[in-house]
N, C-alpha and C positions, 0 to 999 in steps of 0.2 A: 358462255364466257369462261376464259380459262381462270381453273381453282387458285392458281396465284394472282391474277387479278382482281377476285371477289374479296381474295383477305385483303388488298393493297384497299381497295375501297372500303371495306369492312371500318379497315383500321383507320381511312380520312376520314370516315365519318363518327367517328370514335370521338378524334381527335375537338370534332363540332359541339358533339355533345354533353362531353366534360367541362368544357368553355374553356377548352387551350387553344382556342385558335388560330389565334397570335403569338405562340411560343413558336420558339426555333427549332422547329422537329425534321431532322437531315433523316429522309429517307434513303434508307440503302438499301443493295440487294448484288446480290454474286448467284456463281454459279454454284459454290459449298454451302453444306451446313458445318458450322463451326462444331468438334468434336463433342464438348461437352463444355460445363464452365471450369474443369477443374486443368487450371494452367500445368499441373505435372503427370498430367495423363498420357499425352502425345506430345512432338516433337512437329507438331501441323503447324507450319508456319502463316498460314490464314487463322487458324484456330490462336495462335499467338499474338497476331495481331490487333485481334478485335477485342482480344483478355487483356493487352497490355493498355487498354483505359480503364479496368479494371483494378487489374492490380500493378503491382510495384515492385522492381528490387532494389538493393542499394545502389544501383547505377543505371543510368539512362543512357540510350541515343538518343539526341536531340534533331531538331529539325536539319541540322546539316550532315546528320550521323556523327557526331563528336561526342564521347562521355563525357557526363556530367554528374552532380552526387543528385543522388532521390533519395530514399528513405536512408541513406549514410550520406550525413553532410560533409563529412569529411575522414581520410586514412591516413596511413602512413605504412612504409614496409620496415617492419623493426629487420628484420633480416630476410637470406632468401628463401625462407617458407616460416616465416612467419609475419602475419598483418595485423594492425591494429584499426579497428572500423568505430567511428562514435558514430551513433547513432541520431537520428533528427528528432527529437523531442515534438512533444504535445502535437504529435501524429494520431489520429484517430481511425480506427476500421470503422466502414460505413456501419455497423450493428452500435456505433460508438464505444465499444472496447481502447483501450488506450495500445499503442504499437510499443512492443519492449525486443528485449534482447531474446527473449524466450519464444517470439513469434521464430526470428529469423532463427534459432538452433530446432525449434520443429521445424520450420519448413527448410530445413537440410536436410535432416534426418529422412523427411517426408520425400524428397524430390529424389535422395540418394538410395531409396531403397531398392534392393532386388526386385530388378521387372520393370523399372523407372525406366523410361527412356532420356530420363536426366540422370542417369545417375552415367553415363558416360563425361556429360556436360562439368559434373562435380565431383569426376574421379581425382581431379589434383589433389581433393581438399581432405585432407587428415582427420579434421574433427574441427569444429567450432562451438566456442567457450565461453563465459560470460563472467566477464570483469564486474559489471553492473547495468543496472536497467538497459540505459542505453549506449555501453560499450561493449564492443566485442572481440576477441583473438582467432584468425583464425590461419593454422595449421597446416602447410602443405607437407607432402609428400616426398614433394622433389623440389628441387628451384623451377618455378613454372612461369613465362611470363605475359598469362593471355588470364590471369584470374578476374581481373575488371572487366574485359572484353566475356567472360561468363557469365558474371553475376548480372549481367545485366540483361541476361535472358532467363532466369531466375527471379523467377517471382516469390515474396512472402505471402502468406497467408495468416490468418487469425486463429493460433492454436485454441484458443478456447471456445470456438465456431466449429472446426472442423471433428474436435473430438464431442462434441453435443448433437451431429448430426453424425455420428458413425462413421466419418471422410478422416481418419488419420493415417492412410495410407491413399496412394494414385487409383482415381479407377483403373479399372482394367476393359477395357475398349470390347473386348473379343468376347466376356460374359458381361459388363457392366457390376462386376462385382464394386461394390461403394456405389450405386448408385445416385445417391443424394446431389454428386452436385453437377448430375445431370440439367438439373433446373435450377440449383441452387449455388451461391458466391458470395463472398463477401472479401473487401480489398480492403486499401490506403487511396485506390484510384482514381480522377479526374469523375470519373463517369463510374453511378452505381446499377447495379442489376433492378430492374422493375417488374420487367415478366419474361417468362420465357418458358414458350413451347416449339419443346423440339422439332425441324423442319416445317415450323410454320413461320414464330415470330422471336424475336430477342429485341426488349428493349431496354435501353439503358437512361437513365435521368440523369443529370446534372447535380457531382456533389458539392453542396453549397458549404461544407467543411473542408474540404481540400487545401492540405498544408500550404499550396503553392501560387501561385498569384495564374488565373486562369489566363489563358492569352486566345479560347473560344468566345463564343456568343450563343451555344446550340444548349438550349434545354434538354434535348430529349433527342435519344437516337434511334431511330428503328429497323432492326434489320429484318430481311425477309429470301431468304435465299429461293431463289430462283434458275433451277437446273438447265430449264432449253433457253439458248444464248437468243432464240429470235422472239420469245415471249419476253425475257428480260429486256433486253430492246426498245419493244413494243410498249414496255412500263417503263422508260424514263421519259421515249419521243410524245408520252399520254400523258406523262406530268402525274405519275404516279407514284413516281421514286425519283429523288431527287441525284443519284448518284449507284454509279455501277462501275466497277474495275475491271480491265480487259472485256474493254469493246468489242466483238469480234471484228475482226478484219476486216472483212468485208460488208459492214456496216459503218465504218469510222467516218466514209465520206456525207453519208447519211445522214450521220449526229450530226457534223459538222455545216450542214444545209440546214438544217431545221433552226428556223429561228430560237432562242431562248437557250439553245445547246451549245457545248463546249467539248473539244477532247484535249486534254492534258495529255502530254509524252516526255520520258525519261526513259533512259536505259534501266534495265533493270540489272543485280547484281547475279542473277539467278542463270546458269548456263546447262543446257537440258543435253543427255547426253544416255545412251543404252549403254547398261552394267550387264553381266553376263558369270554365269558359271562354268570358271577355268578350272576347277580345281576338280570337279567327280569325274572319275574314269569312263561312262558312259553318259551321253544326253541322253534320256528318256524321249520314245517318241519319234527320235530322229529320223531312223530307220537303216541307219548306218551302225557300224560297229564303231565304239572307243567314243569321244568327245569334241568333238571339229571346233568346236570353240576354245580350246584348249592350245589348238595351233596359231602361232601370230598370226600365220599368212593368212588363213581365214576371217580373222577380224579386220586384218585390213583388205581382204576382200569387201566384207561385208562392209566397210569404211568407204571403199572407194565406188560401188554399185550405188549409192544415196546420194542423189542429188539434190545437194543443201541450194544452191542457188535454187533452182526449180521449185524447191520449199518455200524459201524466201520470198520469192517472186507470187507464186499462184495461192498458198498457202495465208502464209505470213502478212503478204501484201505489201512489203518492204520493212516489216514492224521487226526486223530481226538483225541480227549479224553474225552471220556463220565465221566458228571458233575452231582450233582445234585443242585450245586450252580450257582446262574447268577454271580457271581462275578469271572473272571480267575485267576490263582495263578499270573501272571504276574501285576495284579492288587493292587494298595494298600489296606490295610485291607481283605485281603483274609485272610479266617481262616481253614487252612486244619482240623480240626477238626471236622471241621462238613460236610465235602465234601464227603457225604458216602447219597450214592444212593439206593430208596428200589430196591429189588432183580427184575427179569425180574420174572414172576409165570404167566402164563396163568391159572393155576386150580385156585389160591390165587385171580385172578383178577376177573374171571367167579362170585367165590363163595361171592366177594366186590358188585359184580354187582346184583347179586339174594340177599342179602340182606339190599340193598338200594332199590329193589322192580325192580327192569329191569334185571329178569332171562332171558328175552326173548330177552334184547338190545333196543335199538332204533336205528331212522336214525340221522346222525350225518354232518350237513354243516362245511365245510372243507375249506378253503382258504390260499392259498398259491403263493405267488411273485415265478416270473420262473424268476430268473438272481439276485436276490439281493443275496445271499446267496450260497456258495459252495455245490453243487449236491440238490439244494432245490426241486427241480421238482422231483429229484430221491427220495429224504428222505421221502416226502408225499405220493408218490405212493404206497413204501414200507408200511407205516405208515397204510394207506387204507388196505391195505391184513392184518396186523397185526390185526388191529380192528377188523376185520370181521369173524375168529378165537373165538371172544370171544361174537360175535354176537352187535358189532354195526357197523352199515352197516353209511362208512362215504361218503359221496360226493365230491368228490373231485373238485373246482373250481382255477384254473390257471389262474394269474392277472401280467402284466406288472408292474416293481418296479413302475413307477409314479403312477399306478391305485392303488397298493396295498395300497403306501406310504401315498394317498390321504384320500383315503375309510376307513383305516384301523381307525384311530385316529376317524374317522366322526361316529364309533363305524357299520358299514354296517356288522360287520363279529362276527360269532359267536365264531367258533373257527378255531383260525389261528396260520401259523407259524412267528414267530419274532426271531431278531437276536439283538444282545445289545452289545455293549462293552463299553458302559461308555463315549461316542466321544461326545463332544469334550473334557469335563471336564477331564478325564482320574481319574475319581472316583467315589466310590460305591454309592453317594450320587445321581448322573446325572442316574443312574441304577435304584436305589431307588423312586426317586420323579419322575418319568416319566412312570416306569413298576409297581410300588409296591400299590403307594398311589393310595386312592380312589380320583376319577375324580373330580376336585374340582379348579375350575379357570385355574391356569398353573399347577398346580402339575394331576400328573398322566395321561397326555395326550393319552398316548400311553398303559394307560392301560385301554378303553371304557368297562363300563358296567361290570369291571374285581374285580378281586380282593380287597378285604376291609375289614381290620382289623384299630379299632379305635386307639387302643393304637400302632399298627405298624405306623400308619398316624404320632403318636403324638412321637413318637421317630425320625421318618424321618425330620421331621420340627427342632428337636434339633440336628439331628447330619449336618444339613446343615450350625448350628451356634456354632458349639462347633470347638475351634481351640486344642485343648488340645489333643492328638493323643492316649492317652490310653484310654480316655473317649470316642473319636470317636469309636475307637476299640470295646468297650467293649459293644455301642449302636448297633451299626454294624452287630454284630457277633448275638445279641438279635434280630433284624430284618428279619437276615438268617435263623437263627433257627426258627423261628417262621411261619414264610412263607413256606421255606423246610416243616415239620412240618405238615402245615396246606394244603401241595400241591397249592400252589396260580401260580403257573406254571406247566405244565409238560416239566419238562426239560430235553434234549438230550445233547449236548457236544458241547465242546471246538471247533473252526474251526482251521486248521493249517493251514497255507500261502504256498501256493506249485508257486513259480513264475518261469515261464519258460521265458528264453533269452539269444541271441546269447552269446558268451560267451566275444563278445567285450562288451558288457556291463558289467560297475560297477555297482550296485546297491547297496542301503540301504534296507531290508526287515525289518522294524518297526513293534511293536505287533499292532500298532491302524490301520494298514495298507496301511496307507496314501503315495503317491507320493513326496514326498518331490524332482523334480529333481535338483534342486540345488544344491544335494549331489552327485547326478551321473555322470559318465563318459563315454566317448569312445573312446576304441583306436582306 
């Protein structure tokens, strides 16, 4: 029997003999393990997900993605960098600690530190100050007007937990320096930590202190991540997990036969697209002299050799929508207008590549996460045979989400695949200053050694301060084109959310993808 089967049983029979048996225990299970519990570790938007029943910031997405207040029940903008945030009173951390003002200035301090991969997320923020228990001031930089759209991917933590266990700074993923809250968490959150061992189980219980009026039914959550997509499978159609996200493809109709099963489907906001190093004078590897990814024409070779419908089709299985924008229509400031993809041409791409001077091709290093991403292993492999067609022979290198998520930003990879949807902010700006801009302090983190246009940089910096929504628009749309344009991605498509689950589950299937369980039920 396979080892993740034994635990899934393990644990139903757990469940018998503690005498829960009739508690509401939503088994889940994916293809990741969640990083760690410490929400300012990574920037892993599964690892986010599952933390965000955890813990809490002053601002939520709600079930429709609309902000709403959480742990600040209400603001106001005294000017344009400065806010006033009161805080929601006789709040409790699951350790029962009371929530003050001094939580949320440590976990600024904490989120914002050097090496934070929040600390781009909270580069607006000046300093944050403490009026009293539970009021706060806090201090921009510049006139900024996405700071609600951040916090609410900023989670608080309990500084007098975090400094008791050694955690007053983020782990660090690459040593596990702090390692404490690898197992260990403590929130304001719907759902508290119960057990958790890494890459076997995480479970969460039901907090019966929670400031907010529950709108679940579920006692208890248990995750159990689950790497090969046909063993995961195999443990919901056995009734051994109640719930798994991105079905694969080629089992949806499966689910969907089997009595007591369901697949849930939404577009997702997330659009997967290969980032690449334009900027070092040589590719390593290549076998050519100078940097062939450096020249347009190459990239839209490489753009126009990939057959995204063919992906669509055999791949995907229809579960997609080939883009040539990072921005989704689900998105604000999406501009259909310019959502128009060059054609697929293998002759047009050949004859791109003979006169950029590589009639002959090169060799091409290739990296790609196996689990972050719907059919990612598939889409590369395919991706590899395409190239090779047109005569550049690519390498195909397969990395673990933590390995990828690490290496990727540290700039290790020349050309890779990446997926975006704008998380937390849920706007084209977090898209923008993260994949677009050239690498420069916090901006452009996640685009190493990539893409750089001056005057793109110097529009991104204004539409991050412009509150004025046609003006944003109108900088936006100039950013897209420009970039489309100049090929500064080669971009593949839309992901769509294929969730499969008993059909006793309620669920919410959100386009940023997130677990929100506090919305679900069970009959």
């Amino acid at each position: 029997m396979n080892r993740y089967l034994k635990v899934l049983l393990a644990a139903s029979c757990a469940v018998v003999v503690t005498g829960a048996a009739n508690a509401n225990t939503l088994r889940f299970a994916e293809a990741q393990e969640i990083s760690s519990m410490d929400p300012h570790a990574a920037r892993d938007d599964f690892t986010l997900s599952l933390l965000s029943n955890v813990y809490e910031g002053l601002v939520r997405w709600n079930a429709e993605l609309k902000l709403e207040p959480a742990l600040a029940e209400s603001w106001e903008a005294i000017s344009d960098t400065k806010w006033k945030f009161n805080l929601r009173k006789n709040v409790k951390f699951h350790n029962g600690n009371p929530f003050t003002a001094d939580d949320v200035i440590f976990s600024f301090v904490r989120a914002g530190s050097p090496g934070s991969p929040f600390a781009g997320l909270l580069e607006p923020v000046k300093e944050i100050t403490k009026i009293d228990d539970h009021t706060i001031e806090v201090t921009l930089k510049r006139k900024y007007a996405l700071l609600l759209n951040d916090f609410a991917g900023w989670y608080i933590l309990d500084k007098e937990f975090q400094e008791s266990v050694g955690a007053d700074k983020p782990i660090d993923l690459s040593t596990n320096t702090g390692g404490a809250m690898s197992t260990q968490g403590v929130g304001t959150g719907p759902f508290k930590l119960s057990e958790r061992q890494p890459d076997i189980r995480t479970v969460l219980v039901k907090n019966p202190d929670w400031w907010d009026k529950p709108q679940h039914n579920l006692d208890e959550i248990a995750y159990t991540p689950i790497a090969n997509a046909a063993t995961r499978v195999a443990a919901l159609l056995s009734g051994e997990v109640d719930f798994i996200r991105n079905a694969p493809s080629q089992d949806i109709e499966r689910i969907e036969a089997t009595p007591g099963m369901k697949v849930m489907r939404a577009p997702h906001l997330r659009n997967i697209f290969f980032g690449m190093d334009q900027q070092s004078k040589t590719l390593e590897g290549s076998g050519v002299e100078g940097n062939p990814l450096a020249d347009m024409r190459v990239r839209k070779a490489i753009y126009q050799a990939i057959d995204i419908e063919g992906i669509k089709r055999s791949i995907m299985r229809g579960n997609s929508r080939p883009t040539a924008l990072p921005l989704a229509p689900e998105l604000p400031f999406y501009d259909a207008s310019l959502d128009e993809r060059f054609p697929f041409d293998i002759e047009a791409s050949k004859a791109l590549l003979a006169e950029a001077g590589y009639k002959d091709g090169f060799n091409l290093p290739m990296d790609c996460p196996a689990g972050s991403f719907i059919n990612d292993e598939r889409i590369c492999q395919a991706v590899v045979g395409m190239l090779a067609k047109v005569g550049i022979k690519a390498q195909l290198n397969m990395h673990t989400p933590v390995q990828f998520d690490t290496e990727l930003p540290a700039g290790k990879y020349a050309f890779y695949m990446l997926g975006w949807a704008g998380l937390p902010t849920i706007d084209a700006y977090n898209i923008m200053s993260a994949t677009f801009h050239t690498p420069t302090g916090d901006l452009g983190a996640w685009n190493p050694k990539g893409y750089s246009n001056k005057h793109v940089d110097e529009l991104i910096v204004k539409i991050g301060t412009e509150y004025d929504p046609a003006k944003r628009q109108e900088m936006i749309s100039e950013v897209v084109k420009i970039h489309r344009d100049e090929v500064g991605k080669i971009m593949l498509h839309q992901q769509f959310l294929t969730w499969g689950m008993s059909d006793k589950v309620n669920a919410i299937v959100p386009a940023d993808e997130y677990t929100r369980f506090w919305y679900y039920t069970m009959k």
